[in-house]
N, C-alpha and C positions, 0 to 999 in steps of 0.2 A: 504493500500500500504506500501508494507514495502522497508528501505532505510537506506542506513551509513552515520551516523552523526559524529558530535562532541558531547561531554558529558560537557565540561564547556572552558574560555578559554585556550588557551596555546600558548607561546610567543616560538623564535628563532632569533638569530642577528648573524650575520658576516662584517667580517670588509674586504672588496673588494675593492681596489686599493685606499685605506685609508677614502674612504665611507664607512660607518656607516649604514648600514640595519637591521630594527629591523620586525620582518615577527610576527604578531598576526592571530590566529586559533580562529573562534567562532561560536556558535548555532545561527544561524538567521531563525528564525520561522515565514518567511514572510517578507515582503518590509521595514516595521517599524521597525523591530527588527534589518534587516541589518545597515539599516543608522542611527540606536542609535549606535548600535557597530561603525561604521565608526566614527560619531561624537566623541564618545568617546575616539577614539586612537587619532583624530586630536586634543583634549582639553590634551590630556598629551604629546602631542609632539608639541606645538604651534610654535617650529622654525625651524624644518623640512622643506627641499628643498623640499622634495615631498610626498606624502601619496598615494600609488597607489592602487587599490582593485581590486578583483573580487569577484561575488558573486554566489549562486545560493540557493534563497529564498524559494524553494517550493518543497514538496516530490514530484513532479514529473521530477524535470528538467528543466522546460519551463521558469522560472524567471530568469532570467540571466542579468546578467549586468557586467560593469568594466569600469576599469578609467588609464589612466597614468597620468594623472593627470602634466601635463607640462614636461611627458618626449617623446622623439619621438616618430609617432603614431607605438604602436601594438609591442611596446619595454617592457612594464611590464603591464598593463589591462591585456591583452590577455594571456599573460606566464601564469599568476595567474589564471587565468580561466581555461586556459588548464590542468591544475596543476589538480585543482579541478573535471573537467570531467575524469580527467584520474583516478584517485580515486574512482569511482563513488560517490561522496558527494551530498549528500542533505541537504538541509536548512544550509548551509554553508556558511562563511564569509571569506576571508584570504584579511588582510590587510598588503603592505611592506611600513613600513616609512625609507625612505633614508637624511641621512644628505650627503650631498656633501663633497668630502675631497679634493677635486682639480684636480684630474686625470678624464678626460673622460673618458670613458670605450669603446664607440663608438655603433652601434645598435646590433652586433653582443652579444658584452660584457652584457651590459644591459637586454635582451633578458635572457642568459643564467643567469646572476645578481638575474633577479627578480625568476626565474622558481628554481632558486638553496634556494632560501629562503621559498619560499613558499613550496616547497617539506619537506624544514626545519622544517617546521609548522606542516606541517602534519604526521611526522617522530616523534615529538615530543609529540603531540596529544594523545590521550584514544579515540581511534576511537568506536562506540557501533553501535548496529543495532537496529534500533527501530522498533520492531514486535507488533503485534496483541496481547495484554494479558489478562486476568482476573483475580482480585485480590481475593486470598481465603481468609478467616476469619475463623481463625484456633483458635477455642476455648478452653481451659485447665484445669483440676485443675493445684493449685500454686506445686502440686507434680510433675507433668510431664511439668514442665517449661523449666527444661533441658536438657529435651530429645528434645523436641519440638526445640529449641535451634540448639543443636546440629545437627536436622535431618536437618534444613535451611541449617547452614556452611557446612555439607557434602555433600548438594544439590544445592550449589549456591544459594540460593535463597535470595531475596531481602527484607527486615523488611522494608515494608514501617510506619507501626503505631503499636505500645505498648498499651495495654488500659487495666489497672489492677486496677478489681472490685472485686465483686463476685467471679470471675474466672477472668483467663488470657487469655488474646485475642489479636493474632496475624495475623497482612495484611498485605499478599505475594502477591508480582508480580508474575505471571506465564504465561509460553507462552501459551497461548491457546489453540492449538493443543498438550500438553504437562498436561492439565488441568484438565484431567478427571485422567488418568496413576498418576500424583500425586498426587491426592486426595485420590486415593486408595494406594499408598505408604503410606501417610500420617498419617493412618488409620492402616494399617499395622505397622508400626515403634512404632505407640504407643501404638498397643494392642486392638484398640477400645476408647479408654477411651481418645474420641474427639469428637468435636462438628463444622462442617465443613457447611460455606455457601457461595456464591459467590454473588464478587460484581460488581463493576464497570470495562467495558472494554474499553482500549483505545490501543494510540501506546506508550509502553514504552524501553527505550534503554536500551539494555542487550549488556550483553558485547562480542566482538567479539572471 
């Protein structure tokens, strides 16, 4: 199943009628991994009026949660959630810490408050799509090192592992429907004089 993620975290703050909202973006691969990320913005922000969230833990959708966390109901949980479906996000985290600066905002204020920050978040972000891939194992002499090189940056392609013995041995993420088409590019660009095998398939995030 493939689905838009986030690729690591990414922060956003505005200062809204002299409140302090600080909006954090994160990969949550599941229920655990949500509420580390939550724990974790609550441990650097321990005197924070409020820490409000929304979530949605699972490539499909269905995990879902949020909090306003002692502000009035369905005033910032929800905005941030809605944020998030509206993006299509999966395994997604957005947390607003707000300090208080003395002005109410009222529910209307609040509402537009949280949905302006988490938009923040996600505006801010390296948003990627996590597809179906197979990794190649692209074999070399140390002469066609640089070619080999080269053909990845003029192809996007992703160096997950360097492994230099005998020969030089390079592991590309490739999308899998894309997987067959570049191993015969691959083979092409260098002449023949490669040594190609496939590995491991999972979901990995490419860039949008």
């Amino acid at each position: 199943m493939e689905y838009i993620g986030v690729a690591e975290e990414f922060t956003a703050e505005r200062v809204i009628e002299k409140s302090r909202f600080v909006a954090y973006i994160g990969r949550s691969a599941g229920e655990e991994q949500a509420k580390a990320f939550l724990a974790g913005i609550r441990a650097r922000h321990p005197l924070a009026t409020h820490v409000c969230y929304g979530y949605i833990a699972d490539a499909a959708g269905n995990l879902q949660r949020f909090s306003d966390d002692g502000e009035p109901h369905g005033t910032a949980g929800l905005p941030i959630l809605g944020v998030i479906k509206a993006h299509a996000l999966r395994e997604t985290s957005i947390a607003v810490v707000r300090y208080f600066g003395g002005v109410k905002l009222g529910a209307g204020g609040l509402t537009r408050a949280y949905a302006a920050l988490a938009s923040d978040a996600v505006s801010a972000a390296r948003l990627v799509r996590f597809e179906s891939c197979v990794e190649l194992n692209v074999r070399v002499s140390y002469a066609d090192v640089n070619a080999a090189l080269h053909f990845f940056e003029e192809n996007g392609l992703h160096v997950l592992r360097r492994d230099f013995a005998a020969d030089a041995c390079f592991t590309v993420a490739v999308r899998q429907r894309e997987a067959d088409a570049c191993a015969t590019e691959i083979v092409g660009a260098l002449s023949g004089r490669v040594t190609l095998s496939e590995g491991k398939r999972y979901l990995h995030p490419f860039p949008l």
